[in-house]
N, C-alpha and C positions, 0 to 999 in steps of 0.2 A: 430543455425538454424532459419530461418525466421521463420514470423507467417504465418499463411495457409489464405489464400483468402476466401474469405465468399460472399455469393450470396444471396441477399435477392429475395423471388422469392414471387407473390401476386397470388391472386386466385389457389393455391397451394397445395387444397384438393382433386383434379380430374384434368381430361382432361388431355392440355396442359399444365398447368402450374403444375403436379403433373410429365410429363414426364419431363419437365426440371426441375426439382429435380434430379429426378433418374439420366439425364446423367450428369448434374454439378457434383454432390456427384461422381459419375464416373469418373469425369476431375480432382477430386481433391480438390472441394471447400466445403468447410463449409458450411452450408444454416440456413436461417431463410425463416421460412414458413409462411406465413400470409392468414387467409381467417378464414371466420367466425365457420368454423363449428370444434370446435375442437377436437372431437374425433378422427375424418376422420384424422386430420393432426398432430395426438399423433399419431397411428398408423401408418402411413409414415415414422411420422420420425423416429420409432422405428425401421421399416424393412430397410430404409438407412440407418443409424448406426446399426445396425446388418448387412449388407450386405458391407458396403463401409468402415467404420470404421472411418467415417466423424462426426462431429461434427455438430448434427441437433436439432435446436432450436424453439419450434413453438410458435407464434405471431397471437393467436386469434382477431379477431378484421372484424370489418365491416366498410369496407372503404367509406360506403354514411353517417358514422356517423361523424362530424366534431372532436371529440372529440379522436377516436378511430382512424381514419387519423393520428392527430397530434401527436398518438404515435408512429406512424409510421414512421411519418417525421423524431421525433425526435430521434428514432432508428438511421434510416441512417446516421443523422447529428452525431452519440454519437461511433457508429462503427469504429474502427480506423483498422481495418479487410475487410473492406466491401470494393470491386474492382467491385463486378456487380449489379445491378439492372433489373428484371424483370418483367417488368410492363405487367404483363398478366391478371389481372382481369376485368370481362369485364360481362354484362348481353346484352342482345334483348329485345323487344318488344314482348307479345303473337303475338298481331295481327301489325296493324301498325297507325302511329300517330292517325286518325281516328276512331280507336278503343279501343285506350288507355285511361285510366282515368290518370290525371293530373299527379297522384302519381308514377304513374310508369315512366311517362316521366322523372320526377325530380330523380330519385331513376337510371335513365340509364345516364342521364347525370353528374351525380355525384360522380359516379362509372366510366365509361368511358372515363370522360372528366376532370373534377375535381380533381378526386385522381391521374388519372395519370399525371396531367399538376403539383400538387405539390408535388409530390414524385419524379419524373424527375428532376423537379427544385431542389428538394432538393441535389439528387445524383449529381447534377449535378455540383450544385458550390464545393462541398467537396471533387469532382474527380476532378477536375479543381484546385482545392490547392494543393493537391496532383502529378498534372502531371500523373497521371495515373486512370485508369478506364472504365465501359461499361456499357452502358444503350441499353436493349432492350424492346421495344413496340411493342405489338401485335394489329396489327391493321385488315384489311379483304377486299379481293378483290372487296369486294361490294363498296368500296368508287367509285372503279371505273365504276360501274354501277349504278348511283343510280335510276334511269328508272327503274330497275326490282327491285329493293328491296327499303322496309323502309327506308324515309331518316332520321326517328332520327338514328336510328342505322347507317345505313352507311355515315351520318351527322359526325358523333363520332367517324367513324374509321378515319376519312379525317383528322379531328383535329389531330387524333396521327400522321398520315403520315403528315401532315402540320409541328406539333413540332417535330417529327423526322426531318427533314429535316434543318429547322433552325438551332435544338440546336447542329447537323454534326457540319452546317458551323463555330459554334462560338467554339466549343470543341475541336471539331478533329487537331486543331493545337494545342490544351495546352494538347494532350495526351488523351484524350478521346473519344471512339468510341461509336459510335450511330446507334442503327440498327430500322428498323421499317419492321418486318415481317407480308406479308398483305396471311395469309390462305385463301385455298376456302374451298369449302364444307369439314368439317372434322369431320372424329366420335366422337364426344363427348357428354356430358351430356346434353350442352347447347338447342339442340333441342329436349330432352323428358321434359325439363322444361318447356318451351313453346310450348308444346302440338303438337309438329311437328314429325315426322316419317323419319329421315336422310334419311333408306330404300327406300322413295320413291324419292330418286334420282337415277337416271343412275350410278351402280357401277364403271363405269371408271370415274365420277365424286366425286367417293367418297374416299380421301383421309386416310387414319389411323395416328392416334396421332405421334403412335413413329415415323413414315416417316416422318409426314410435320415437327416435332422436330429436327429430325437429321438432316433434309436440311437446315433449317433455322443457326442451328449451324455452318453447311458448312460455308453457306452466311455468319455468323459471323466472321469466320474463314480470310474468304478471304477479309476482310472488307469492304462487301456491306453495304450501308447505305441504301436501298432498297432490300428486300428478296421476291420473288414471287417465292415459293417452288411449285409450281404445272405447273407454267410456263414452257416449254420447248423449246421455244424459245424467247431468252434473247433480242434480235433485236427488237422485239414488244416492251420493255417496252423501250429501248433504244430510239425506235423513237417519243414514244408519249411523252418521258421527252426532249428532243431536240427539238419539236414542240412547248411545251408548253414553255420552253425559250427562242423560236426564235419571242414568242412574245412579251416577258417584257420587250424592248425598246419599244412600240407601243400603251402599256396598258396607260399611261398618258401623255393627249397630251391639251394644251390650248383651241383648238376646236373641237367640235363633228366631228367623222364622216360623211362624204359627204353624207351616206344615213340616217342620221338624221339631217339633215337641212331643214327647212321649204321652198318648192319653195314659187318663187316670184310669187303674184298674178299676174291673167291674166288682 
């Protein structure tokens, strides 16, 4: 009998990344659980191995710490089990750039940007030896607004939708797939942490954990490298990524643009 697939899942003690526990451990996979607080994530893993009869491992650690990362990395690297990666840990901003003290800036981009560019990297080349594997990145429809929202934050969701998309093109032919799922509004912890009230959205904008979870799975499924689970028409995002490619012959070119050239004096 083979060995069983194993899922290392990040931000793992709540939210999203605690429902994709529950349905991986459902599909069959083994988990390791990572995120800082680790009661919350001994008790998880106790109710998925009482419930699924999976094999659940938890991986305390604070991904803004360099030290607590690399034992992260060197997990994935050291796993000869491990087929998925879920790169879902992720903080905001209380308020926004303006309002932040230095420290929080460095503490979101280090967490958002940072851990997930070398935790990817890492999954990435040992799925790539392998010929087999999946990396998914939780990124957020805000990348594509960033007019109405914070741009460290939606700065940080772009970077994942950016490295999802490259590390598709270089993977997906040596057998590895690559998703980047961009949520909108969704119930979770992340807005009573930063003193925000989900409730005060419009309920038909308001998303629930296990739905934007299962869709995104779908999208996995079906092997999107782009998942917008709230989206309901797929043709929207179709045209604005065929727009944005029908410009990159056009993006470098020897001479400015004809409305940036200096007229000739009179």
């Amino acid at each position: 009998m083979s060995a069983p697939n194993t899922a290392l899942v990040t931000g793992a003690s709540s939210g999203i990344g605690a429902l994709y526990a529950d349905r991986l451990a459902r599909r069959g996979y083994d988990l390791i659980l990572v995120a800082r607080d680790q009661a919350r994530l001994a008790a998880l893993a106790e109710k998925l191995e009482r419930e699924t009869g999976r094999t659940v491992t938890v991986l305390a650690a604070d991904l803004t710490d360099r030290d607590d990362l690399a034992r992260v990395e060197a997990r994935i690297v050291a796993d000869p089990t491990l087929t998925l990666l879920v790169n879902n840990a992720g903080i905001a901003l209380a308020g926004g750039l303006l309002d932040a003290e230095a420290g929080a800036v460095e503490r979101l981009i280090a967490l958002n940007i940072t851990a997930v560019a070398v935790l990817a990297g890492a999954a990435g080349r040992v799925f790539a030896e392998r010929g087999a594997g999946g990396i998914i990145n939780i990124a957020s429809v805000t990348l594509l607004a960033p007019e109405r929202f914070d741009g460290v934050y939606s700065g940080s969701k772009a970077f994942v939708l950016n490295l999802s998309q490259s590390l598709a093109v270089t993977l997906e032919p040596k057998g590895v797939r690559v998703q980047a799922v961009l949520p909108g509004v969704t119930r979770t912890e992340i807005w009573e942490r930063n003193g925000k009230d989900v409730t005060a959205f419009p309920p038909e904008m308001v998303m629930e954990t296990e739905d934007l979870v299962d869709a995104a799975l779908v999208g996995f499924d079906r092997g999107e490298t782009v998942t917008i689970p709230p989206l309901h028409d797929e043709a929207l995002w179709s045209t604005f990524a065929e727009a944005r490619l029908a410009m990159v012959p056009f993006l470098s070119r020897r001479e400015a643009g004809e409305r940036y050239r200096a007229s000739e004096p009179a």
